[in-house]
C-alpha positions as CSV (number, residue, x, y, z in Angstrom):
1,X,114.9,74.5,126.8
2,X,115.8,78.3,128.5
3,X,119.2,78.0,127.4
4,X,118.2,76.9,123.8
5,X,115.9,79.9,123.6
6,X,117.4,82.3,125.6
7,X,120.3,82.0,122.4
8,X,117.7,82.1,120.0
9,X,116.2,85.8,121.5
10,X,120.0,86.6,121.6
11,X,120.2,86.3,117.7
12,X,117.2,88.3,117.6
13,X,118.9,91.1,119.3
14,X,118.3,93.8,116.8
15,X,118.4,97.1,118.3
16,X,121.5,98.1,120.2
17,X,124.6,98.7,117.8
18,X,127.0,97.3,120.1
19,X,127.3,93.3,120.8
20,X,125.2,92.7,124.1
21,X,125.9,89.5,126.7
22,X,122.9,87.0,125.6
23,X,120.2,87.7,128.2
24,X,119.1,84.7,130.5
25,X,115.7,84.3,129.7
26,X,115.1,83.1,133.4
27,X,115.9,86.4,135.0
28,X,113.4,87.7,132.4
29,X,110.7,84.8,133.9
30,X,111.7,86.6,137.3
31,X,109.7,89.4,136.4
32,X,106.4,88.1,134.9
33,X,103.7,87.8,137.2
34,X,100.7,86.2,136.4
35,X,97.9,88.9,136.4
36,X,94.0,88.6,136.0
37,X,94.0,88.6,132.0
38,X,90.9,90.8,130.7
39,X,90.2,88.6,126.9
40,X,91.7,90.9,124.6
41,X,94.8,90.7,122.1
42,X,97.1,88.4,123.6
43,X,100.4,87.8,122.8
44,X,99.9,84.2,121.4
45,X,97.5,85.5,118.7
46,X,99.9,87.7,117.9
47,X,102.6,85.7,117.9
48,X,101.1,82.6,116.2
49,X,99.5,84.8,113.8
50,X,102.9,86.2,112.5
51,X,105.5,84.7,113.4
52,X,105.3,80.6,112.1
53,X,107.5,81.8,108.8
54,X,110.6,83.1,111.4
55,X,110.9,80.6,114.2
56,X,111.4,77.1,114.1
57,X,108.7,74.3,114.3
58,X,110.9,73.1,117.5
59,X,110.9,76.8,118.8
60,X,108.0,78.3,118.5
61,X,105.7,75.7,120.8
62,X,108.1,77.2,123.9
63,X,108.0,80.3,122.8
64,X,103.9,79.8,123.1
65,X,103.9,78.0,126.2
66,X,105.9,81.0,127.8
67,X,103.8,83.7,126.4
68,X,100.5,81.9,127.2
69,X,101.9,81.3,130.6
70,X,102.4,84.8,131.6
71,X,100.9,88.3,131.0
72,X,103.4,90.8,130.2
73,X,103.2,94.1,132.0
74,X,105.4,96.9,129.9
75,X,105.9,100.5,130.7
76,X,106.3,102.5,128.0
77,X,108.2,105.8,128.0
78,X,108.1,108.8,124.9
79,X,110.0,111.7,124.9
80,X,111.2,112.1,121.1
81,X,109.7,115.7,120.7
82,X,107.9,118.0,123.0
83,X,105.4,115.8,125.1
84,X,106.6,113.8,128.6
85,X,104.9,110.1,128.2
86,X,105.1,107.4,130.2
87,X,102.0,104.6,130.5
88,X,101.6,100.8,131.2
89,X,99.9,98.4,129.2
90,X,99.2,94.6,129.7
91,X,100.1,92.3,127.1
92,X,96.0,91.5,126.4
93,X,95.7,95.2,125.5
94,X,94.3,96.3,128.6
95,X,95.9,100.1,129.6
96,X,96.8,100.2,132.9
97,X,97.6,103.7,133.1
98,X,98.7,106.4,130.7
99,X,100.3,109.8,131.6
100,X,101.1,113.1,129.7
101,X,103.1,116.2,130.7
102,X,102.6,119.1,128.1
103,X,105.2,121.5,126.8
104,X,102.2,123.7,125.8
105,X,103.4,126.6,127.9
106,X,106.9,127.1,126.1
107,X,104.8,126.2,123.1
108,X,103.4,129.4,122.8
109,X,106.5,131.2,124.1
110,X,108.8,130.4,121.3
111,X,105.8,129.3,118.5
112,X,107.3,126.1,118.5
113,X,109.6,123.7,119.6
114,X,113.1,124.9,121.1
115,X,115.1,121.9,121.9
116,X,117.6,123.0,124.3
117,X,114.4,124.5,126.7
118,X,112.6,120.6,125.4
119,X,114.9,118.8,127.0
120,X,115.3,120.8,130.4
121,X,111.3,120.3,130.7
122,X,111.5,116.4,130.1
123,X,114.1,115.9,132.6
124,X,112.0,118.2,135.2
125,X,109.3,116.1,134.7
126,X,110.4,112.5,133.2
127,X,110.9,110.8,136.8
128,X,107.1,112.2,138.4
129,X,105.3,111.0,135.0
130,X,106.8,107.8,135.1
131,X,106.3,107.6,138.8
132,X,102.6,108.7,138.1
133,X,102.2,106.0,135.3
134,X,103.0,103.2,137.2
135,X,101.1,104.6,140.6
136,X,98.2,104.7,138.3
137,X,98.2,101.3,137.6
138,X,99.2,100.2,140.7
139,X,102.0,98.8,140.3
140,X,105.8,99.1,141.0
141,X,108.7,98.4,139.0
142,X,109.1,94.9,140.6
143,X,105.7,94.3,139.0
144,X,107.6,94.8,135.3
145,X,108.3,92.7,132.2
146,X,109.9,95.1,130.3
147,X,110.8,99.0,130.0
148,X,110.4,99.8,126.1
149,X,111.0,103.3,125.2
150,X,111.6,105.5,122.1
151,X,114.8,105.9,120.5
152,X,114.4,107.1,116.9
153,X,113.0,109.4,115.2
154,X,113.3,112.5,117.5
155,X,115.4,115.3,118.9
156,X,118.5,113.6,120.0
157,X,118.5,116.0,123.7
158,X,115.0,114.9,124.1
159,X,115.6,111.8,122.9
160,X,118.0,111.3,125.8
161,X,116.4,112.1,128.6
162,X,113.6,109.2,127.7
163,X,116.3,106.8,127.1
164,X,118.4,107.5,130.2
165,X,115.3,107.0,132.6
166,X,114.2,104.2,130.5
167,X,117.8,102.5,131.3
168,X,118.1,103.3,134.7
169,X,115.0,102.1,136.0
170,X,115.8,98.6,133.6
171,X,118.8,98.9,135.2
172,X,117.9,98.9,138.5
173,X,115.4,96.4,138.3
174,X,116.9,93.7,136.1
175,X,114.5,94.1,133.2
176,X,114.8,94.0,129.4
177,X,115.0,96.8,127.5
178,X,112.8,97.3,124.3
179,X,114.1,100.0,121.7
180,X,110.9,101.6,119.4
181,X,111.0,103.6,117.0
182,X,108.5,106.4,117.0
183,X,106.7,106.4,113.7
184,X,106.2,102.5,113.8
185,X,104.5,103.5,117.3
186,X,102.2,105.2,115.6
187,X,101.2,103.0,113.2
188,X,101.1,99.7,115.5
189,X,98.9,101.5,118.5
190,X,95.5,100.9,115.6
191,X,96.9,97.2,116.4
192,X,95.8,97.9,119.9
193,X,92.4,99.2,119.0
194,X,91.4,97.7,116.1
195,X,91.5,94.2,117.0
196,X,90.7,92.7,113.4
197,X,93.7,94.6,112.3
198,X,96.1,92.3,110.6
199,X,98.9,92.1,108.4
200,X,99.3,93.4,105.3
201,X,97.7,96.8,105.7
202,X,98.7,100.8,104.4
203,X,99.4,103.4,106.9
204,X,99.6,107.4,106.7
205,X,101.7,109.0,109.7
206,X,101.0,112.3,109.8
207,X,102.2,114.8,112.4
208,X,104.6,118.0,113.0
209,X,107.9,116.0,112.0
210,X,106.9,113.4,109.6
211,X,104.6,112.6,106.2
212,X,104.9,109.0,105.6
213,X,102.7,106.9,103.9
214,X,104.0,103.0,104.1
215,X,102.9,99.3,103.3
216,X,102.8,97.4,106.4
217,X,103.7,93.8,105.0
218,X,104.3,92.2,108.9
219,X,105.9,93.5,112.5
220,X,109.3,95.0,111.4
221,X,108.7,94.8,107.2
222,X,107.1,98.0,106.0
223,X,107.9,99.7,102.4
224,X,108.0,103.4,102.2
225,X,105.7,104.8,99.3
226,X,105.9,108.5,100.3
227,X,107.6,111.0,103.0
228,X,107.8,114.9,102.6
229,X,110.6,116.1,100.6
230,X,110.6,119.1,103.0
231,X,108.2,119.9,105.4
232,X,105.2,118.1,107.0
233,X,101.8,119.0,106.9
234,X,101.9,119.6,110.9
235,X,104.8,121.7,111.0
236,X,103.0,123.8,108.1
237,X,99.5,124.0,110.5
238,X,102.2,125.2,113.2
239,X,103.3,127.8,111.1
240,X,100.2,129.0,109.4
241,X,98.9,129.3,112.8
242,X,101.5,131.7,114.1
243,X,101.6,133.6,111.2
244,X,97.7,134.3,111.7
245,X,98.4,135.1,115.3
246,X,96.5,132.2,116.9
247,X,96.6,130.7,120.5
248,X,99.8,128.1,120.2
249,X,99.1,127.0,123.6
250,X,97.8,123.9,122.3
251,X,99.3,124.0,119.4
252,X,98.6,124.9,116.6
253,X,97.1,122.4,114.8
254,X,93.7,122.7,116.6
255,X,93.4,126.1,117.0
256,X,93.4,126.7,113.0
257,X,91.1,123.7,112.3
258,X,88.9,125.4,114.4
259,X,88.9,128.9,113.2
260,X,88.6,127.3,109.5
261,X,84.8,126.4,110.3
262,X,84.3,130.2,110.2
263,X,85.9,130.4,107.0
264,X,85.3,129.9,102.9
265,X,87.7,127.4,102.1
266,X,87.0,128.4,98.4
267,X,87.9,132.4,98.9
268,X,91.9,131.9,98.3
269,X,93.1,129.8,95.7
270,X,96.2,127.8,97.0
271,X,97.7,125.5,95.0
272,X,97.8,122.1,95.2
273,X,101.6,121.4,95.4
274,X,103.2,118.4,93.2
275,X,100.6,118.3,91.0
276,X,102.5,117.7,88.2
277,X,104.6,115.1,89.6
278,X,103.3,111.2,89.7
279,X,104.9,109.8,93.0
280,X,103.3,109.7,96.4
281,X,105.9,112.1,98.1
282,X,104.6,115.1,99.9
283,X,105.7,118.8,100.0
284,X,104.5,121.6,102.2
285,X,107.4,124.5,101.6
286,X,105.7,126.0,98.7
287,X,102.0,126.0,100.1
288,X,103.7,127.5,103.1
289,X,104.8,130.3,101.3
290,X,101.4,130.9,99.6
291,X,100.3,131.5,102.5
292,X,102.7,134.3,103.7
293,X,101.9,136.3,100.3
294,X,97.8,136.2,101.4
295,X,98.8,136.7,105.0
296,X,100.5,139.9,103.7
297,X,98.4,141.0,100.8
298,X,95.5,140.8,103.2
299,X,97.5,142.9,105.8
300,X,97.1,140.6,108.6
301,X,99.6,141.4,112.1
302,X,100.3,138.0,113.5
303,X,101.3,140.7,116.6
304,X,97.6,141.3,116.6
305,X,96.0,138.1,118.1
306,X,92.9,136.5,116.8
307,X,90.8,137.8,120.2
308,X,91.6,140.9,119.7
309,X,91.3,141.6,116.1
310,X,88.5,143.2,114.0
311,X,85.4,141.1,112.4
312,X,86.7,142.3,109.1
313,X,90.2,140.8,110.3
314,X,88.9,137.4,111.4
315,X,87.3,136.7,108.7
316,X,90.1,137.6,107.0
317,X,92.2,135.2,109.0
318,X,89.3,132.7,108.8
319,X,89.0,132.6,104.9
320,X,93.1,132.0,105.0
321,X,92.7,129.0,107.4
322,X,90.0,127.5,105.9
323,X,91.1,127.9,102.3
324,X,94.8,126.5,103.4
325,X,92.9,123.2,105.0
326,X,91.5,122.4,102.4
327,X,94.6,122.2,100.0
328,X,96.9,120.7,102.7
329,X,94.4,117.9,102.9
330,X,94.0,117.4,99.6
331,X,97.1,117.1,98.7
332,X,96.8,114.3,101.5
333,X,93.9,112.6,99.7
334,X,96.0,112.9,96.2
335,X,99.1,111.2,97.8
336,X,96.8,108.6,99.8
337,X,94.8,107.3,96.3
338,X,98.1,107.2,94.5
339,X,99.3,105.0,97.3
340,X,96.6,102.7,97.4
341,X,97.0,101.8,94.0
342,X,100.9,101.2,94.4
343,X,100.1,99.1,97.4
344,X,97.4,96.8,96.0
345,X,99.9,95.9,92.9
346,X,102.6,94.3,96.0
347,X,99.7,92.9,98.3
348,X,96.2,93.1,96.4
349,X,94.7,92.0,100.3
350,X,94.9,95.0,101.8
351,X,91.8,95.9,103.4
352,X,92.5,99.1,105.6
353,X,94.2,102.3,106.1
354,X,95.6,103.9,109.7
355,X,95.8,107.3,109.7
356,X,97.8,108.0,112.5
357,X,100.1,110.9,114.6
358,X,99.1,114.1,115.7
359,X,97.3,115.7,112.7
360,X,95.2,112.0,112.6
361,X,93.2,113.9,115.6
362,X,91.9,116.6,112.9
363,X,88.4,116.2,112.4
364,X,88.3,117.9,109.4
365,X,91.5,115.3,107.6
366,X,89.5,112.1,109.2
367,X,86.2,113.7,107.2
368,X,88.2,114.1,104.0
369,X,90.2,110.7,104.0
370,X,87.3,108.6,105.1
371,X,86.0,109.5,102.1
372,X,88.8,108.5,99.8
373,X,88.7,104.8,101.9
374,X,85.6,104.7,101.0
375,X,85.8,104.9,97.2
376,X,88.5,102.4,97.3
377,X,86.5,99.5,99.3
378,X,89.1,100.2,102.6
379,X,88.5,100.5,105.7
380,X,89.8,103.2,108.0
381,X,91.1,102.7,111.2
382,X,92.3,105.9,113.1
383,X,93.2,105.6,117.2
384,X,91.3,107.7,119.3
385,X,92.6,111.6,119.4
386,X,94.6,110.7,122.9
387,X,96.5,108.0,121.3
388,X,97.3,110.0,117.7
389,X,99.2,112.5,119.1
390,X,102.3,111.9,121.2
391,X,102.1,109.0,124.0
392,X,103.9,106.3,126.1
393,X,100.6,103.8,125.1
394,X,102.2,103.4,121.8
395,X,105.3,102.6,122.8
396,X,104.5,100.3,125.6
397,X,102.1,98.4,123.0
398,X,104.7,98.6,120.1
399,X,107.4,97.2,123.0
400,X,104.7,94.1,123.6
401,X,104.7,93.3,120.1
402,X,108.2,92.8,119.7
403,X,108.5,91.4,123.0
404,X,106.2,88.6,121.9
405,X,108.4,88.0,118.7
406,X,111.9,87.8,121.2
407,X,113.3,91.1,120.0
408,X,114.3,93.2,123.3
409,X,118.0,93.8,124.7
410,X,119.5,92.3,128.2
411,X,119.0,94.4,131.3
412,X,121.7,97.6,131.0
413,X,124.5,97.5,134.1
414,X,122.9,98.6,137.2
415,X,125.6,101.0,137.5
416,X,126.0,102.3,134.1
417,X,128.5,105.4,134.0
418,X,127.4,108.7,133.5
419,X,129.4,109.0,130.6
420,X,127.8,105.9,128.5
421,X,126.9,106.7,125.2
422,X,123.2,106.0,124.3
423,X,122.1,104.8,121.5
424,X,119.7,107.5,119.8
425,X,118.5,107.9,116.2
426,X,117.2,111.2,115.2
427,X,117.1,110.4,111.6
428,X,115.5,106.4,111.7
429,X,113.8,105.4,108.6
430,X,110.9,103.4,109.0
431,X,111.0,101.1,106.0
432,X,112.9,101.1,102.6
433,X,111.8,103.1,99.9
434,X,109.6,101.4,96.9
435,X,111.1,101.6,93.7
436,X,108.6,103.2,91.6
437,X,108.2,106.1,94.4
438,X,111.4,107.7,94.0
439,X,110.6,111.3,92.8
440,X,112.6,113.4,90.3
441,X,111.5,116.6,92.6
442,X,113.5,115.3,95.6
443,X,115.0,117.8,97.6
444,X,114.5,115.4,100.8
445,X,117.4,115.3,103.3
446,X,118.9,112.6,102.3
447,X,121.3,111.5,105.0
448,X,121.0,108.4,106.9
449,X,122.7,107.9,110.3
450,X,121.1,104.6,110.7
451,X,119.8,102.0,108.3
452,X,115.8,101.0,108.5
453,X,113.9,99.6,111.1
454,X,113.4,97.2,108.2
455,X,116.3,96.8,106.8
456,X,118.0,95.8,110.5
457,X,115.3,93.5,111.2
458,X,114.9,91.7,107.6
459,X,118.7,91.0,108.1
460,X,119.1,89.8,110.7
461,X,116.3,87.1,110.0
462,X,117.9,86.1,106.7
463,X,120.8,85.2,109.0
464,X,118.6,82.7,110.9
């Protein structure tokens, strides 16, 4: 029976570009150790619930039998941008431990992310937070299923330094590996809260890198109905922030939602950008640069900081915030109704929305898109703030999920040379794009190092 399946998770091997040795399933039994199982998710449900149309009748009961038997225990690591992550979750859900190391510091000394000084601050800290993550749960590497960790989308330095650990530790302990990509993290961690969350639901992933809004059709299958064309809606809170010479300490994001309250969100007439195109793609660039024309016509000095400038100034700076809030958002709300529409005419069930990634955390853009759920009979399913923005939670559960469905890579060499070349994808889609959404305005980057997430995956089923 092993050998039978142990050929069949081979096949499934989806993420590592180069052919792998199949993985003998009963090294992989080695490391599962049955574990008090709090009733949660499991990986049966999820695994019955989505996965009868891909595995055979013959199949799938062992595949049951070995889930049910065993409660994985995966350590998740994230290091795609500026935050160290590591945590470990149980396959029922339950989080073991979860552990962040902030990059706020050289935040607010370069107003943004510098890669080269991103990179040197994961690998200070990479091996202490996933020490810390798996001290927390008390457990030790031994006590393993699998080491998932991201790979795509990211900054390929910091990238690197997540995938290295991830590799050696696998190494070194004889555990699979589980390649995730980031923004498919983000949207499967509302699977981990929202335990009625099934399959077919819509998604919006909003944070400093990325503007996506996508069907989720099942694990692995998602169609992309919108992404920015230039810059997301974080990256232009980042920006808008500095400019009004804000604390970036803690990014910028919160700092400017919270000196908007102060503000009139009516006094400066941005405008809403795309209006006059009908697609569900975002763009930030020009409201970005509406801003820097009231930022200077209102003679605000970014080197002036917000705690130190007149009442006169703040409110200045406070009517700009505000009034830039409420167009970024709503150019969010536009996208997101024009979306839902698109989405009911493939899967009419749909019957939420996950707003996810770092800007998800906004209070204000929760406020504003729970209404527009609302007036389309959805419900909306947002993760806590901890688990929006950046964090090894996501990964670990996103590396469950596949787990469950067979799709991980063998343990890497114990002694892998210094000189291997990883596999990292800083420009990963998430799904392919829908037909209809393809906008005339495009000036998206439009190279593609790798195909889809979806696209690798729906292959290599059809070839079943």
């Amino acid at each position: 029976m092993l050998s039978s399946l142990s050929s069949t998770i081979s096949r499934l091997n989806l993420f590592c570009p180069k052919p792998s040795i199949p993985h003998s399933l009963s090294s992989c039994l080695k490391t599962l150790k049955p574990q008090p199982i709090i009733p949660r998710w499991s990986c049966l449900h999820s695994l019955s619930t989505h996965s009868t149309s891909r595995l055979s009748t013959s199949l799938k009961p062992q595949l049951d039998a070995l889930v049910s038997k065993d409660d994985l225990v995966v350590l998740g690591i994230e290091t795609s941008c500026d935050d160290t992550a590591a945590a470990v979750v149980r396959g029922n859900g339950e989080i073991l431990s979860q552990v962040v190391s902030s990059q706020a510091d050289l935040l607010a000394k370069y107003g943004g992310v510098a890669p080269k000084m991103a990179e040197e601050a994961h690998s200070q800290v990479i091996d202490q937070v996933v020490q810390e993550a798996l001290d927390k749960a008390n457990l030790t590497a031994r006590n393993l299923s699998a080491v998932a960790v991201t790979i795509g989308p990211g900054l390929s330095l910091c990238l690197r330094v997540g995938v290295r650990k991830a590799r050696k530790l696998a190494g070194s302990f004889n555990l699979p590996i589980i390649s995730i990509h980031h923004m498919e993290a983000h949207c499967l961690v509302a699977r981990l809260i929202e335990r009625e969350l099934e399959f077919p639901f819509m998604a919006l992933l909003i944070s400093g890198g990325h503007n996506l809004l996508i069907l989720a059709h099942d694990l692995g299958h998602y169609i992309q109905l919108g992404t920015t064309i230039d810059d997301a809606i974080g990256e232009a809170y980042d920006k808008t922030a500095k400019w009004l010479g804000l604390d970036m300490s803690r990014s910028g994001g919160p700092a400017l939602e919270e000196l908007a309250r102060e503000g009139d969100a009516e006094s400066i007439k941005f405008s809403t950008p795309m209006k006059q195109h009908r697609d569900c793609n975002f763009s930030y660039a020009g409201l970005k640069t509406q801003v820097r024309l009231a930022i200077g016509s209102h003679n605000i000095n970014a080197e002036i900081p917000i705690s130190s400038a007149s009442s006169q100034d703040r409110r200045s700076r406070a009517d700009i915030a505000a009034s830039f809030q409420r167009v970024a958002v709503l150019h969010l709300e536009e996208r997101c109704d024009r979306a839902i529409e698109w989405a009911r005419k493939i899967e009419p069930s749909i019957k939420h929305l996950v707003v996810s990634g770092g800007v998800a955390s906004n209070q204000y853009v929760r406020a504003r898109l729970e209404h527009v759920v609302k007036k389309n009979n959805l419900q909306l399913v947002c993760p806590p703030p901890k688990l929006c923005t950046d964090n090894g939670v996501m990964v670990a559960w996103t590396g469950i999920e596949h787990f469950c469905m067979g799709r991980f890579d063998p343990p890497p060499p114990a002694d892998e040379h210094e000189d291997y070349v990883y596999d990292l994808r800083p420009r990963w889609p998430l799904g392919e794009e829908y037909a209809e959404g393809r906008s005339e305005a495009r000036s998206l980057r439009t190279a593609r190092i790798h195909p889809s997430l979806t696209s690798i995956i729906q292959s290599s089923l059809q070839q079943q």
